[in-house]
ZAVOSE-273921 format. One record per residue: y, z, x of N, C-alpha, C in turn. Coordinates in pm, whole numbers, plus 32768, in hexadecimal, padded with zeros to 4 digits. Last residue first. Example, Ala and Ser with C-alpha at 12.3 -4.5 7.8 and 13.67 -1.06 7.14 Angstrom:
REM ZAVOSE-273921
7F1F82C485057F9682CA855780038313850A
7DC7830C85277E3E830C84CE7EB6830C8528
***
This chain:
REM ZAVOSE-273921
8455752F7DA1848A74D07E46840B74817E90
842975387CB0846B74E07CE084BF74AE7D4B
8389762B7CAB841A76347C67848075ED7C5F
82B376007CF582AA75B97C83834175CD7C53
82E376277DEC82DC75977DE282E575417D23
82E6773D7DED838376DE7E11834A767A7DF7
81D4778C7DC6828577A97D4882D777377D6B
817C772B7EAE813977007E2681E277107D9F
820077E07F47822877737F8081D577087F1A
81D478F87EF9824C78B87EF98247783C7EF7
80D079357F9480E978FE7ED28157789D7E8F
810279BB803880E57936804B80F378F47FC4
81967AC47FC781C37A54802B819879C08014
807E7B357F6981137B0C7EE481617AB17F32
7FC87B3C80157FC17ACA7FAC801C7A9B7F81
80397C0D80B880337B8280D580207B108095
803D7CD2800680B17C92800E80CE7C228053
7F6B7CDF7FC27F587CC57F3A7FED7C777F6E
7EBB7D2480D87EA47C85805F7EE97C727FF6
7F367E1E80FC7F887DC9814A7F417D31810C
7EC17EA280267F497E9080157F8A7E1C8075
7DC07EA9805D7DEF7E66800C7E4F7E317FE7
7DBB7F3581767D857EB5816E7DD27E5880DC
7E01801280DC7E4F801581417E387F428156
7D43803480597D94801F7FEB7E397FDC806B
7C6C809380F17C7D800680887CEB7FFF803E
7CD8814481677CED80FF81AD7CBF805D813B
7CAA8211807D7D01821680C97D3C817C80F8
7BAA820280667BE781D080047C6481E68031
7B748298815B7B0B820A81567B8181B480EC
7BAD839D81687BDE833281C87BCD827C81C7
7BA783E980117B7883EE809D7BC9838580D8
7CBC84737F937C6584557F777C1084248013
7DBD85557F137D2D85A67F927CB1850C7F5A
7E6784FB7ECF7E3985297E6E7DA585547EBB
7F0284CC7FCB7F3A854F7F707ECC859D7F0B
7E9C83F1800D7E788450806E7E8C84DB7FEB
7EFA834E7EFA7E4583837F2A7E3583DB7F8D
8000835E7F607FD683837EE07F2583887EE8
7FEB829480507FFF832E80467FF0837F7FD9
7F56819180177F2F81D6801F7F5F8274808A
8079814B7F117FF681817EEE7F9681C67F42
816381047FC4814681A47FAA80C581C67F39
81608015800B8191807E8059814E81147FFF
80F47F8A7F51807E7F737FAB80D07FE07FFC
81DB7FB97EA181677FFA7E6F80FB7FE67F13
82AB7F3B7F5A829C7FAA7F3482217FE77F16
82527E1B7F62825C7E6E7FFF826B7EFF7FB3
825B7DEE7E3581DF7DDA7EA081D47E107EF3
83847DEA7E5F830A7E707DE1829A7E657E24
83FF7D4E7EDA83D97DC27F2483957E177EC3
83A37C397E4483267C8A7EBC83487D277EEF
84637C587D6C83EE7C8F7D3C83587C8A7DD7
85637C0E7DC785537C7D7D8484A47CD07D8C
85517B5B7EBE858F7BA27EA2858C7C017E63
84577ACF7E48844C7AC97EC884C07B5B7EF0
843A7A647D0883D87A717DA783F77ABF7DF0
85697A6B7CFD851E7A9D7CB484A67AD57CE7
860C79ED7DD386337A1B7D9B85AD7A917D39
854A78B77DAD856879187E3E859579AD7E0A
85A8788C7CC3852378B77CDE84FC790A7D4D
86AF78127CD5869778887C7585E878F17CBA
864277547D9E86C077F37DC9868978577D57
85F476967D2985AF76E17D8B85E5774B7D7E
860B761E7BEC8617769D7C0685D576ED7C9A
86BA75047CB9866C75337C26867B75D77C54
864B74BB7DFE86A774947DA8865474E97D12
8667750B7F7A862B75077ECA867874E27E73
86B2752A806D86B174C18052868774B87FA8
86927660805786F9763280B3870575908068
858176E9803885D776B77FDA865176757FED
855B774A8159850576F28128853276C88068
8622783B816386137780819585DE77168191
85A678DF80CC860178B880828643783380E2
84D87917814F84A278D680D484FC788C80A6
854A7995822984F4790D825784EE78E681DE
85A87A6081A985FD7A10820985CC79778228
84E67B0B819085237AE4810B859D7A26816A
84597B2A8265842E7AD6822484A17AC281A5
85407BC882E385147B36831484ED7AFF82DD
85107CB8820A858C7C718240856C7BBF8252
84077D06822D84617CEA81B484A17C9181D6
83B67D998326836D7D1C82ED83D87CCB8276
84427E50830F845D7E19837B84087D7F8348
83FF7EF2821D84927EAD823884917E4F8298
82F07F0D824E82E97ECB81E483A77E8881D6
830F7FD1831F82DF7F62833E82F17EFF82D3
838A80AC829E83FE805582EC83977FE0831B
82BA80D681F0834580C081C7838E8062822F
81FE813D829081F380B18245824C808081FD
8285824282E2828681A683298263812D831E
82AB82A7821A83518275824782FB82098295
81CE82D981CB820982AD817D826C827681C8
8176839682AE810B830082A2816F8297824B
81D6847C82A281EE843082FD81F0836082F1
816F848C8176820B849F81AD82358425821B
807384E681CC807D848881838123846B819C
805185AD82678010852282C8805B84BF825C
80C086A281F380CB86798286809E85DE82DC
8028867E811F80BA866981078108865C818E
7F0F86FF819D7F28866B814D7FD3860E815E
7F9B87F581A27F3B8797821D7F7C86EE8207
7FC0884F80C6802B8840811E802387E0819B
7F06884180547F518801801F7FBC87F38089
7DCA887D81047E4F8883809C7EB4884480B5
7C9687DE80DA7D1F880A814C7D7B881180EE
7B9A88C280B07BB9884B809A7C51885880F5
7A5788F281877AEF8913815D7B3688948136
78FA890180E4797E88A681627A148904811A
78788A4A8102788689C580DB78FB898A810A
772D8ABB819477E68A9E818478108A388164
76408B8F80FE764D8B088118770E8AF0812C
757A8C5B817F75E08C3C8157761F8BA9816E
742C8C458127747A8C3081AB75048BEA8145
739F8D40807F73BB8CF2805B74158CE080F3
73108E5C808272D48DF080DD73278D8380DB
732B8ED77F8B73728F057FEF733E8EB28080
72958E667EE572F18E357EDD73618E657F57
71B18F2C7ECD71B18EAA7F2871EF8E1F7F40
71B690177E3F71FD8FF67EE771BB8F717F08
71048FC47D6271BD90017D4F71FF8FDD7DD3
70068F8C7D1670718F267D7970FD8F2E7D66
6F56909A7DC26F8E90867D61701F8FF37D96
6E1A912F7DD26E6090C07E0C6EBD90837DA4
***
């Protein structure tokens, strides 16, 4: 009795497929332009509303408007645009996916409301 064959018993085991790259580059792409054009469509108005709510200010509102709101939220609408396609790409799960999906739309709702703390101290 020898335990040479009793490895030939073994139940093949399959393992998950991972999805290639092309898969991935198929969902991520898509996903990109459209948190893109959502992150434009959001842009605009709010840049529009911030910069009326400086309308009556005096001191550095504008400059600030300008800085805030103009230059430095669409980096906000950007990165929260295309960090989570850069995780589909980098094959991570659906879970860290969607936190980051969650994160991006807090980090650009924060940078908005924030505004209205900047403008007061910028002297309106």
């Amino acid at each position: 009795m020898s335990d040479t064959n009793e490895t030939s018993n073994a139940i093949p085991v399959e393992l998950p497929r991972k999805k290639t790259l092309t898969r991935r580059l198929l969902v991520a792409i898509p996903m990109a332009v459209v948190f893109i054009a959502i992150g434009a469509a959001v842009y605009l108005p709010g840049m529009f509303v911030g910069g009326m709510m400086t309308d009556s200010c005096s001191g550095n509102a504008y400059t600030m408007w300008n800085v805030w709101l103009v230059y430095l939220w669409p980096v906000v609408l950007l990165a929260a645009a295309l960090f989570p396609p850069y995780l589909v790409i980098k094959n991570k799960p659906a879970k860290t996916v969607l936190l980051a999906m969650a994160a991006g739309l807090g980090a650009s709702v924060a940078w908005y409301i924030l505004w209205i703390p900047v403008m007061y101290i910028a002297g309106c």
